[in-house]
C-alpha positions in Angstrom: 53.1 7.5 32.0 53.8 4.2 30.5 51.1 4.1 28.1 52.6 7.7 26.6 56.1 5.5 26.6 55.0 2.9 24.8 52.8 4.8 22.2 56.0 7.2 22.2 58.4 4.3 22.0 56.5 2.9 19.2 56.3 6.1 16.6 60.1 6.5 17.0 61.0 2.9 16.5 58.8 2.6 13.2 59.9 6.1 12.3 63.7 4.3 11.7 65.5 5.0 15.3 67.4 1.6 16.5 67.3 3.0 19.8 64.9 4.7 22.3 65.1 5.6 25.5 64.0 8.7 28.3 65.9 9.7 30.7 65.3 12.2 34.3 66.7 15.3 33.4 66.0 17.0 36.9 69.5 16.8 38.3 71.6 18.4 35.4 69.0 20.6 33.0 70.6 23.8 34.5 74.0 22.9 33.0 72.2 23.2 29.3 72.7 25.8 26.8 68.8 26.8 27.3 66.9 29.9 28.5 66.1 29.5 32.2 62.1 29.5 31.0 62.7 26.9 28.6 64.5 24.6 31.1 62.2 25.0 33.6 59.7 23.9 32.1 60.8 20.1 31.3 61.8 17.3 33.0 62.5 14.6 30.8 64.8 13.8 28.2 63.7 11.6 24.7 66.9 9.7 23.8 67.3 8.4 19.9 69.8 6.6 18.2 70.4 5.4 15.0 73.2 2.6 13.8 76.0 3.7 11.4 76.8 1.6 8.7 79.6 -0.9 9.6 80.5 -1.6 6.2 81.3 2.6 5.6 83.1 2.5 8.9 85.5 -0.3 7.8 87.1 1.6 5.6 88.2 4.3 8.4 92.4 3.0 9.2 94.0 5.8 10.7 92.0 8.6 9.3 88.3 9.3 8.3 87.2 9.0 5.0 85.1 11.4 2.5 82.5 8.7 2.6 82.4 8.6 6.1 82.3 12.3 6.3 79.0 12.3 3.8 77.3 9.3 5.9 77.8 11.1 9.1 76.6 14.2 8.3 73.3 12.4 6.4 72.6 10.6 9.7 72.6 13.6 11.8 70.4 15.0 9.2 68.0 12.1 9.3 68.3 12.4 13.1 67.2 15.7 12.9 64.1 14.8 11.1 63.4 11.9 13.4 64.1 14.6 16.5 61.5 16.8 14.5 58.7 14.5 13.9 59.1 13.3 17.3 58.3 16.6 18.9 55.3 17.0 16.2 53.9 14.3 17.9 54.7 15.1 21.9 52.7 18.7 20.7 49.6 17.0 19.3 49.7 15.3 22.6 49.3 18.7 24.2 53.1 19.0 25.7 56.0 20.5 25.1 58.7 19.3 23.2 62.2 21.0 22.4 63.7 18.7 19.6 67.7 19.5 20.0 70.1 19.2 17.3 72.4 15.8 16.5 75.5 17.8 15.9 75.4 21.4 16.1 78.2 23.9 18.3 77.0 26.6 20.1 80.7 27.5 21.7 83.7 26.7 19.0 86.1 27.7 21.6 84.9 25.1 24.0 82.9 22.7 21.5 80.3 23.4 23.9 76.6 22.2 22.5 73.3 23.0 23.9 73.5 19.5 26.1 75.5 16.6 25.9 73.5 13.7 23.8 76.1 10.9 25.3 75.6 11.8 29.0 71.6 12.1 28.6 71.4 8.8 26.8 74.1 7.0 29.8 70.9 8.3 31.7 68.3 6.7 29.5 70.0 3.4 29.8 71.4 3.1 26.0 74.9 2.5 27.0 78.0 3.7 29.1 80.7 6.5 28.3 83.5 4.4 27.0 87.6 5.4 27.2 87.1 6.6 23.6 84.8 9.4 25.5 81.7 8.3 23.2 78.1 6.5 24.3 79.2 2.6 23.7 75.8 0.4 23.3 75.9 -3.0 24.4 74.9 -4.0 21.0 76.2 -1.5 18.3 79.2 -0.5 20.4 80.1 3.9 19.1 78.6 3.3 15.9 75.8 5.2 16.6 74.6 9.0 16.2 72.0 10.5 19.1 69.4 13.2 19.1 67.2 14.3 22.1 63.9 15.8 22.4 63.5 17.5 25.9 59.6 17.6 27.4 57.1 18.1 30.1 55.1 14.8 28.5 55.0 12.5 31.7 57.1 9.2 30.6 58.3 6.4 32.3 61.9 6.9 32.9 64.7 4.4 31.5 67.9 3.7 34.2 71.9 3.5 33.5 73.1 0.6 32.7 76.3 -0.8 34.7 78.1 -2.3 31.2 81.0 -0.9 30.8 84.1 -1.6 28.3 85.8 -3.7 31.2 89.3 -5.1 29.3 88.8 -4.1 26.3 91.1 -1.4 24.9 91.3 -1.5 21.0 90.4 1.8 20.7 93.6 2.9 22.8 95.8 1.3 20.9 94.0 2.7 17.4 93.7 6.0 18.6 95.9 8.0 15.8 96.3 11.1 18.6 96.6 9.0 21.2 94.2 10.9 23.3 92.1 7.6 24.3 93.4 6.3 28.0 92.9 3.1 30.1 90.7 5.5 32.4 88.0 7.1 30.5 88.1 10.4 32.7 91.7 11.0 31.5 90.7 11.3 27.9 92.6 14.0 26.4 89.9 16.5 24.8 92.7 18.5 23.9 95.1 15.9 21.2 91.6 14.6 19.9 90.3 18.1 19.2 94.2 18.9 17.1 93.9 15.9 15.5 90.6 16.3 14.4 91.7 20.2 12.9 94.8 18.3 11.3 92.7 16.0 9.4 90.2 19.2 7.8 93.3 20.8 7.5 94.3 18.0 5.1 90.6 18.4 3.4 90.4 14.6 4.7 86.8 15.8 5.6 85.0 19.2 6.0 84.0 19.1 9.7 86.0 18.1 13.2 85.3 14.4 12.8 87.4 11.1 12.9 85.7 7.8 12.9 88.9 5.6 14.0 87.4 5.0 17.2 83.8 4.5 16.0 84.8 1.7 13.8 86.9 0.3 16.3 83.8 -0.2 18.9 81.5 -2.2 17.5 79.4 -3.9 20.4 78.2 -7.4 19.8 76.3 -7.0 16.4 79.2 -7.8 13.4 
């Protein structure tokens, strides 16, 4: 198991993720958005992340940009690429590998996806869920995007980390629907999501994104 980590590890790092991880699915795969075969099947979860570029995100004040709306959707791409390439090479291994989407909505009503990147990579030790109800990394903060790869390939498993965003609160007071709370669980889903449909309603951006928050959290790298 740890030399298919490390040779795993390896090929996503050079193939441009910033972060890597794998995570024990066992306890929550039956919440995913999967055919009861397919979930069956696996039992661990490939986390990547890639870093956002601080210097688009700066520009973000109080409402996203159309260059932040074009960089987001090109690293969700790229992740998606990554994600596929990644599961090319679990197969030649002879497992299976289920590479699922950066950013894709199976449930509009509920902005349900097929599984929840943030909580999968908390599991894979690449950060905490943060008040602003994102992944925060230790050292990159939310600017990051995820993508997972779900597989039977026996890895070493990664373990939460007990970080957490302990006093800090700028993304609280930056929050422009004030839906971000001093306790994460009270995030309100609801005044993000009505934000996010007054900015496209604007034609700020094309798709339910913000990026007020994401610039805010930036983790120890400036």
């Amino acid at each position: 198991m740890a030399n298919n980590y490390l040779s795993l590890k390896k090929f996503c790092l050079d193939a441009g993720a910033d972060l890597f991880g794998v995570a024990d699915i066992e306890d929550i795969k039956n919440g995913f958005e999967l055919s009861k075969e397919s979930v069956d099947k696996i039992s661990r979860a490939v986390c990547l992340a890639v870093r956002l570029s601080q210097g688009v995100l700066e520009d973000i004040k109080d409402a996203p940009t159309k260059l932040y709306f074009y960089h987001y959707k090109t690293a969700n791409v790229f992740l998606d690429q990554l994600a596929f390439k990644t599961a090319g090479f679990i197969q030649k291994k002879g497992f299976l590998a289920i590479p699922i989407p950066a950013s894709q909505i199976v449930e509009w009503s509920t902005l349900k996806a097929h599984l929840s990147h943030k909580q999968i990579s908390h599991l894979a030790g690449l950060g905490w869920i943060g008040r602003n109800n994102l992944l925060v990394n230790k050292q990159f903060g939310s600017q990051l995007r995820l993508a997972t790869i779900l597989t039977d390939m026996p890895l070493k498993i990664d373990k939460p980390g007990k970080d957490s965003c302990a006093s800090c609160r700028l993304c609280v007071q930056l929050c422009p629907a004030g839906a971000i709370k001093d306790n994460p669980v009270d995030f309100d889903h609801i005044k993000c999501f009505e934000k996010l449909k007054e900015f496209q309603k604007q034609r700020l951006v094309d798709q339910y994104i913000c990026g007020v928050c994401v610039n805010a959290c930036r983790g120890a790298v400036k």
